[in-house]
N, C-alpha and C positions, 0 to 999 in steps of 0.2 A: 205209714198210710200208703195201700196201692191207691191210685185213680186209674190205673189202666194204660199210663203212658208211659213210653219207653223213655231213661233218662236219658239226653243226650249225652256223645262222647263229649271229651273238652275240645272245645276249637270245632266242632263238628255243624257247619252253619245247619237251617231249621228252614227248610222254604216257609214264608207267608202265604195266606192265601190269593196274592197277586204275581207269586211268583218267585219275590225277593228275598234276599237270604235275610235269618235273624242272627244276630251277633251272639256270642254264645254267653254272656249275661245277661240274655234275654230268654235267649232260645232255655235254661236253665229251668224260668219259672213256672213251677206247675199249677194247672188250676183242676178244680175239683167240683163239677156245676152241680153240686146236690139237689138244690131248687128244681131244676128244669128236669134233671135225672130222675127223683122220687116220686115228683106230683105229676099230674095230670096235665101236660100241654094242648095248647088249639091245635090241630091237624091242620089249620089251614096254614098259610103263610101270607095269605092277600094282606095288604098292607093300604087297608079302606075303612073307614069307621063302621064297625059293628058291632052286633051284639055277639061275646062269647061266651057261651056257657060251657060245665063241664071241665073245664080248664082253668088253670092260675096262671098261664102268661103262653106268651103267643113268640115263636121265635123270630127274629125281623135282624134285617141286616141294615145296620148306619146309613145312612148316605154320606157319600164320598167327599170331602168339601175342595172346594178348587186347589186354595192355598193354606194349608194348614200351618203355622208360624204356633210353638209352644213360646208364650210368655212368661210364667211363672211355674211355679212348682215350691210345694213345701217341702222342705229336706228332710222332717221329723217323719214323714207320713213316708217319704218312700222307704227309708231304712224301714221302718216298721214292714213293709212288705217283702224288704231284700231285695229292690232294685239298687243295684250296686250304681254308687255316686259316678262311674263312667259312662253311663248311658244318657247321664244328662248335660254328659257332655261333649265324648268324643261320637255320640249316638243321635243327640240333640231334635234332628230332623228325622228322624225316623221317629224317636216318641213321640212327636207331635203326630204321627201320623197313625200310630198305634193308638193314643189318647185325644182322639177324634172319629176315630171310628175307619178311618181309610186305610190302614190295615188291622187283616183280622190275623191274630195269632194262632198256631197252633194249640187247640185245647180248649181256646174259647168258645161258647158258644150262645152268642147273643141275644137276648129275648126283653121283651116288654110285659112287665106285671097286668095281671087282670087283679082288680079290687074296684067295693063302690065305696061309700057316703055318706055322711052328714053335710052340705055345706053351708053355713049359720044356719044351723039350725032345723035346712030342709032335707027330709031324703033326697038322693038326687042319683040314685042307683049306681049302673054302674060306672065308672069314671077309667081307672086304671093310668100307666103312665104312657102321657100320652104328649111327651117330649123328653121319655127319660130310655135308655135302652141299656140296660146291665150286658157289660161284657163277658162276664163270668166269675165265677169266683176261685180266686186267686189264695194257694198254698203259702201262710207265712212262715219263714225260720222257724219257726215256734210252734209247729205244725197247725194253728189255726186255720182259715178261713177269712176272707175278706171279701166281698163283692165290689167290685170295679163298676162303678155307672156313671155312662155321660150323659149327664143334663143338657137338651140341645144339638141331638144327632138323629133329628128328622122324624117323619112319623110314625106311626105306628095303629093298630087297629083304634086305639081309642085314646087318638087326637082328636076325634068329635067334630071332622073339621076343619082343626088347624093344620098348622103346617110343620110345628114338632120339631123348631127351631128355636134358639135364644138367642139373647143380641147382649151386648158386650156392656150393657151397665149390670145387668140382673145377674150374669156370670162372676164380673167383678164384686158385685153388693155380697155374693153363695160363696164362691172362692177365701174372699176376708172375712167375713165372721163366720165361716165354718172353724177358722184356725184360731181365729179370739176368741168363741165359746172355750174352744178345748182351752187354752194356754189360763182363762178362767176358772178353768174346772169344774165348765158346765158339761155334761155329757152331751155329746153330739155327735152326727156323720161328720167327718171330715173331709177336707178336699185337697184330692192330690195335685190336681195342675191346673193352669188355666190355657185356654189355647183360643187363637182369631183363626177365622175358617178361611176368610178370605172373600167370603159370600155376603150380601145383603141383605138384611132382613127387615121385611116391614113391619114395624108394629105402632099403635095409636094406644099411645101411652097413658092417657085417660079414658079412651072409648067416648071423647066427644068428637070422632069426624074429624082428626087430622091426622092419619098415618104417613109415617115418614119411613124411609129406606134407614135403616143403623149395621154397624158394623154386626156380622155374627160372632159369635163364641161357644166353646165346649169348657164346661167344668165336669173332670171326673171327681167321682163323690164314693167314699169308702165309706162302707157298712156291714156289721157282722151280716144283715141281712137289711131288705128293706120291706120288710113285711110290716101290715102298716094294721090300724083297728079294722081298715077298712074293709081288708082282709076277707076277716071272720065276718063282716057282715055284708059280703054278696053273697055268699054262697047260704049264711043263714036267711037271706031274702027270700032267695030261688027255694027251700026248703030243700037244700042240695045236702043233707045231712052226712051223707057219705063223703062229698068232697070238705065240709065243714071238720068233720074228724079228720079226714089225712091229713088237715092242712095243721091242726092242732096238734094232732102226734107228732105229725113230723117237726113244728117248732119247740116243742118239747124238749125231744131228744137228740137234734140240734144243738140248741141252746139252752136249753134250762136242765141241765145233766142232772143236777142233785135230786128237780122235782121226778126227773123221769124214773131216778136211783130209786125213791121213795113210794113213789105209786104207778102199777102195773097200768098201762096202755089201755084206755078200753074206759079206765073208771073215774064214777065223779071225781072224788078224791086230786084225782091228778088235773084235772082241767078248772075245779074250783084252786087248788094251789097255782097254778100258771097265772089265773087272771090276779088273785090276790099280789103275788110277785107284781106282774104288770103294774097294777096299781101302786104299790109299793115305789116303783122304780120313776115312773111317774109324775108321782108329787115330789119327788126328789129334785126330779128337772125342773116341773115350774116354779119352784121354791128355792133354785136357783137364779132363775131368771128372775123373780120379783128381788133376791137381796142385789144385783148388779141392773137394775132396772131397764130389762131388756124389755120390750114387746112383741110378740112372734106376727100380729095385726093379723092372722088366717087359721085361727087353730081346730079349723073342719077334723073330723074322724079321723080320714084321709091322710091328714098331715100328721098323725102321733102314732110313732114309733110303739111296736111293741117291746125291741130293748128298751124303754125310756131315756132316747136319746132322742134330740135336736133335730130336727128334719124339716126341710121345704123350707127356704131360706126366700118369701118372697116380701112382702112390702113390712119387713121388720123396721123397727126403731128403736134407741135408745132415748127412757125418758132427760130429759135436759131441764126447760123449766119443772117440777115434781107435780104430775098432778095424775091420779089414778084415774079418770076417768078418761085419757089420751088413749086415743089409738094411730095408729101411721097410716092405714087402708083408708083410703078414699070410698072405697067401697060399702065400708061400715062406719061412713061419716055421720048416717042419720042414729043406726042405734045402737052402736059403739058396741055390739056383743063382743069382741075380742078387744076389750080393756084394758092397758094395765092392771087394773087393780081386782080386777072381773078374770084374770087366769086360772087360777086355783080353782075357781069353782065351774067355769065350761070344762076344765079337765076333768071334773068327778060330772060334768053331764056328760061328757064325751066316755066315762067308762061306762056308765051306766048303759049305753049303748051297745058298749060291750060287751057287759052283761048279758044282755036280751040275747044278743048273737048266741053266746056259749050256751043259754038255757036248754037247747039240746040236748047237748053232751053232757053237763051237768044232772039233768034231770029235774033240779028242782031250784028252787030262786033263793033259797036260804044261804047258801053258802055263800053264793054271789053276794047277796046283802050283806053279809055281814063283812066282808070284804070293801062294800061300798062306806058302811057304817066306820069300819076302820080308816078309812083314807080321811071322811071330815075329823075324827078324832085328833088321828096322827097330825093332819090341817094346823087345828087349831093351837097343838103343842109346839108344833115346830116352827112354824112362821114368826109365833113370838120370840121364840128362841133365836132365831136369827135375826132376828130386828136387835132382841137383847146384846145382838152379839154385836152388831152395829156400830151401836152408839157404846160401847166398850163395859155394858153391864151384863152382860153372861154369866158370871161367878157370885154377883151378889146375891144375899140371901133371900131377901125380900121382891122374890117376883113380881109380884103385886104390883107393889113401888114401880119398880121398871117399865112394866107395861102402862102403867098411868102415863111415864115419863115420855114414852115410845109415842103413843096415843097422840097425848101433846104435841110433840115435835110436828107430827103428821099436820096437825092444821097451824103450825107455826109454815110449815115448806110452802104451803099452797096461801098463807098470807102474804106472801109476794114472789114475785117470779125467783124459782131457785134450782141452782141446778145443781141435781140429784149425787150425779157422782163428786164435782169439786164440792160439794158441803160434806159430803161423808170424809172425804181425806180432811179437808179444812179443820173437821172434829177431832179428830187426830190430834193437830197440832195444837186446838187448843186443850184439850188432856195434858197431852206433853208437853207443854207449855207448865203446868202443877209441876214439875219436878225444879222449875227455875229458883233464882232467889226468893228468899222471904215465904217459900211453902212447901209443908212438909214433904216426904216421900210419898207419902198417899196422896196427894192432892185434896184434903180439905180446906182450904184458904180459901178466901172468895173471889180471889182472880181479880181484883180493883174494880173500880169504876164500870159503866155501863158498856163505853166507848171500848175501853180498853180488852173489855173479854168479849165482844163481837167483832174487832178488827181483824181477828184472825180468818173471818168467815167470810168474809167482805168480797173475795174473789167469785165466790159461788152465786152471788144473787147480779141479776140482769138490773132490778129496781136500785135506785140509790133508799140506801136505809136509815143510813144516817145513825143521827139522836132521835129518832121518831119512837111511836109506837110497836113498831116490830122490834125495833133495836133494844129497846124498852125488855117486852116480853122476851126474847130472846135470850135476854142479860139475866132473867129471872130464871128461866129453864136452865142455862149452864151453870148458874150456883145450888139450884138444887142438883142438878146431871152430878156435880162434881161431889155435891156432898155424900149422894148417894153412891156413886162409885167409890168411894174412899172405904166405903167399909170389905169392900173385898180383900183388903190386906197387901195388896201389890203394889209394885211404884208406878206411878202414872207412865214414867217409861214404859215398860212393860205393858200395862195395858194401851195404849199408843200403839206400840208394835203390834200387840192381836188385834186389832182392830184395821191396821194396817192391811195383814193378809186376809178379811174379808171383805174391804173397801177399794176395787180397782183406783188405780190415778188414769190408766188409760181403756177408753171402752171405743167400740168402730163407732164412733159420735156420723151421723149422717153426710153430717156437709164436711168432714174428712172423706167419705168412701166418694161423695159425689166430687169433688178435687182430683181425685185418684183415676175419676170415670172420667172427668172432662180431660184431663194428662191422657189415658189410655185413649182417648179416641181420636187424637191426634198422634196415637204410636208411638208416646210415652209412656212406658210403664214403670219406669222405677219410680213413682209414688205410692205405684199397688208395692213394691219390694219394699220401701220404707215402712210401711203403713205392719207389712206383713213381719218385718222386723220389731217393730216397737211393738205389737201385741204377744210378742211370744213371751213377755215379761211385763202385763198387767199391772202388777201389784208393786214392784219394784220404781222407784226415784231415776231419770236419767236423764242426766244430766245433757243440755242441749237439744234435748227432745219435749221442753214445754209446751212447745205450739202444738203437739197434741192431745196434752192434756187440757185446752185452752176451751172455755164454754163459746157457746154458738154464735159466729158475728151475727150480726144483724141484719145483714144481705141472704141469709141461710132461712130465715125466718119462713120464709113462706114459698121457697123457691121449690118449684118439683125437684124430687128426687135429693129432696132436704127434709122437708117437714109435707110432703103431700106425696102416696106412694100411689099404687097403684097394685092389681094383682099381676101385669105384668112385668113390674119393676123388678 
């Protein structure tokens, strides 16, 4: 691949654009801005809220932060870029200053996305990022592509406003579960580092009329691209038809090679296959996020990837006690549109919007529909499937059965306080608990007494259970659970263990990230390092590390930035 720059010699420093020389592990990496280079940029550079038409992003330079200090950094995410491990450390200070925006490397060249809207619900035109400012996109070993953007490096045409800063809990909240989705093996943008500015930022953290001065922060956030639904629907707004196709060609043949390999540029065919894909990729994500019961609590247009990966990391939650109708947003306190249990389907109304967008280019609504029609299909097969797979009945024959079983459980969780993830591993154990004395390899026995085949689950519920009624019904669903598992033929070991790799033991539980915030903001950070170590390994037992697997004390319960978010959080 040319980009047009000369490679440097070895040892051959690389001025910045401040001046300063680049170390030649740096000066090495090439970036390749195809976004800004193929489409349509604003001519302007004024850096004031406006309206831009005509163009997908606006070029804007960081603001410079006084004191830039990098804090963290993922090691998986830089190798994957080929920032060689000495940069982060005989270079240290100068990263921080590269992945803040205070220096600009040669090759970069900086810009803020133009895109508008859905937000719950309402159009709300055009938005774009308007505290996010892409550095450039970055050549991997692997000759890929990676966009470089810092969250929180000032304004840009449409901060609306604001001031196009972030402050150091909502950096730290984007930072950590950017790197537990992935280590989940939920698709998502990732995040290469965290860094303090050094600078102030005010923000009024619920919007009732108490804003306070917080530390600032910059998270850079890696993305094949960040081309969003929203994309496609300012320009289908404006009836910008011609910018609506470039922008669709060009993500095409980008990223979706096979569909570009298959159908000529120009035709239905090829723009009805993209959204299809989309869809596709999609339901995959939030169908990961409902089996590890994540809540994304913003899921606007705006915020969904068209890779079908993870994006906008703002007043997310993990469900703790189980109950589908939670959300984290304070802001959708009154009508919970971004639900738990309400994911799956604002994501087939947020394609549907998508839909509308491409009708252009498509020409007709048929293809599109039946695209939409496959996503509820696919819905309905797969969600069961993974709940199947859950509760460790994937392989049995009688699906039916499971799903009844499945169904059940669901109003067993929400009959008393239960929390989500320790009852999924808890299940686990009582499975694997069928291979002990006095029962077969399959686990058909009836596991004893009432007491004795709900102890194991005991850790998971907040209510005392006792010998009550839950304990009761509970006792009744794990001898049928077991009988009905038994006919898959395996040993309960065994299935124990698959159930295992779909059931994290460790998830970013809130009032661990908010621990890790209250540490960082007295310029502790090694509980974000901690935090950012035990989730590289989810699904894995570690030994000494139970206090994170541990459900929500009771001081967590209601405490901001535990159980009450915010869209600034």
């Amino acid at each position: 691949m040319d980009d047009g720059q000369p490679a440097p010699e070895p040892g051959e420093p690389t001025p910045a654009d401040d001046g300063s020389a680049i170390p030649e592990p740096l000066a090495r990496i090439r970036w390749d801005n195809r976004f800004v280079d193929a489409l349509p940029v604003d001519p302007s550079t004024e850096v004031r809220p406006r309206q831009v038409t005509g163009a997908l992003s606006s070029r804007v330079r960081p603001v410079r932060p006084s004191a830039p200090v990098l804090v963290a950094h993922a090691r998986e995410v830089a190798d994957e870029l080929g920032l060689a491990a000495e940069l982060w450390t005989d270079h240290r200070d100068l990263m921080a200053r590269v992945l803040t925006g205070d220096v600009v490397l040669p090759g970069m060249d900086p810009s803020a996305a133009n895109y508008g809207g859905h937000q719950f619900g309402n159009w709300a035109g055009q938005l774009g990022d308007g505290r996010a400012i892409a550095l450039g996109e970055l050549v991997t070993p692997g000759g890929g592509r990676q966009t470089l953007q810092l969250k929180g490096a000032g304004p840009t045409p449409y901060s609306r406003g604001a001031d196009g800063f972030a402050v150091l809990r909502s950096s730290v909240r984007e930072f950590l579960c950017s790197e537990a989705m992935h280590h989940l093996g939920i698709p998502t943008t990732r995040a290469l580092s965290l860094a303090v500015t050094g600078d102030k930022v005010v923000r009024d953290m619920f919007y009732d009329g108490n804003p306070r001065p917080e530390p600032g922060a910059i998270v850079c956030r890696v993305s094949p691209s960040f081309i969003r639904f929203g994309s496609f629907q300012l320009p289908a707004s404006r009836q910008d038809d011609e910018l609506l196709a470039a922008l669709a060609d060009f993500t095409i043949e980008e990223y979706f090679a096979e569909i570009a390999g298959e159908h000529p540029a120009g035709t239905p065919e090829r723009y009805a296959a993209f959204f299809t894909e989309v869809a596709r990729t999609t339901l995959a994500m939030v169908l990961g996020w409902m089996r590890v019961g994540f809540v994304h609590g913003v899921m606007n247009t705006d915020n969904l990837s068209i890779h079908g990966v993870t994006i906008d990391y703002g007043p997310y939650g993990w469900l703790e006690g189980f109950d589908p109708g939670w959300t984290p947003n304070t802001t959708d306190a009154t009508h919970r549109r971004y639900r738990y249990g309400q994911q799956p389907q604002v994501a087939h109304w947020n394609l549907l919007q998508l839909a509308n967008a491409l009708v252009p280019l498509v020409g007709a609504t048929e293809p599109l529909q039946e695209a939409i029609e496959g996503y509820g299909s696919d819905l309905q097969w797969d969600e069961r499937r993974i709940w199947r797979e859950k509760v460790g009945l994937g392989l049995v024959d009688d699906a039916a059965a499971a799903d009844e079983l499945v169904t059940e459980l669901f109003q067993l969780l929400v009959s008393t306080e239960t929390d989500m993830t320790i009852f999924f591993r808890c299940l686990s154990d009582v499975v694997r608990l069928a291979d002990g004395p006095g029962d077969d390899p399959a686990g058909s026995g009836d596991g004893g007494d009432d007491a004795s085949l709900v102890a194991p689950l005991t850790d998971a519920y907040y209510d005392e259970v006792g010998a009550g009624e839950v304990a009761a019904t509970t006792a009744d669903w794990l001898r049928r659970h077991r009988a009905l598992a038994a006919t898959d033929g395996r040993p309960a070991g065994e299935r124990a263990a698959a159930m295992d790799r779909v059931n994290p033991r460790y998830v970013l539980r809130n009032y661990l990230a908010q621990l890790a915030i209250d540490a960082a903001e007295g310029d502790d950070f090694t509980e974000v390092e901690r935090l950012l170590e035990v989730l590289r390994r989810p699904y894995d037992d570690q030994p000494g590390n139970e206090r994170y697997a541990a459900k929500r004390p009771e001081w967590a319960r209601e405490r901001p930035g535990c159980s009450q978010l915010s869209c600034s959080s």
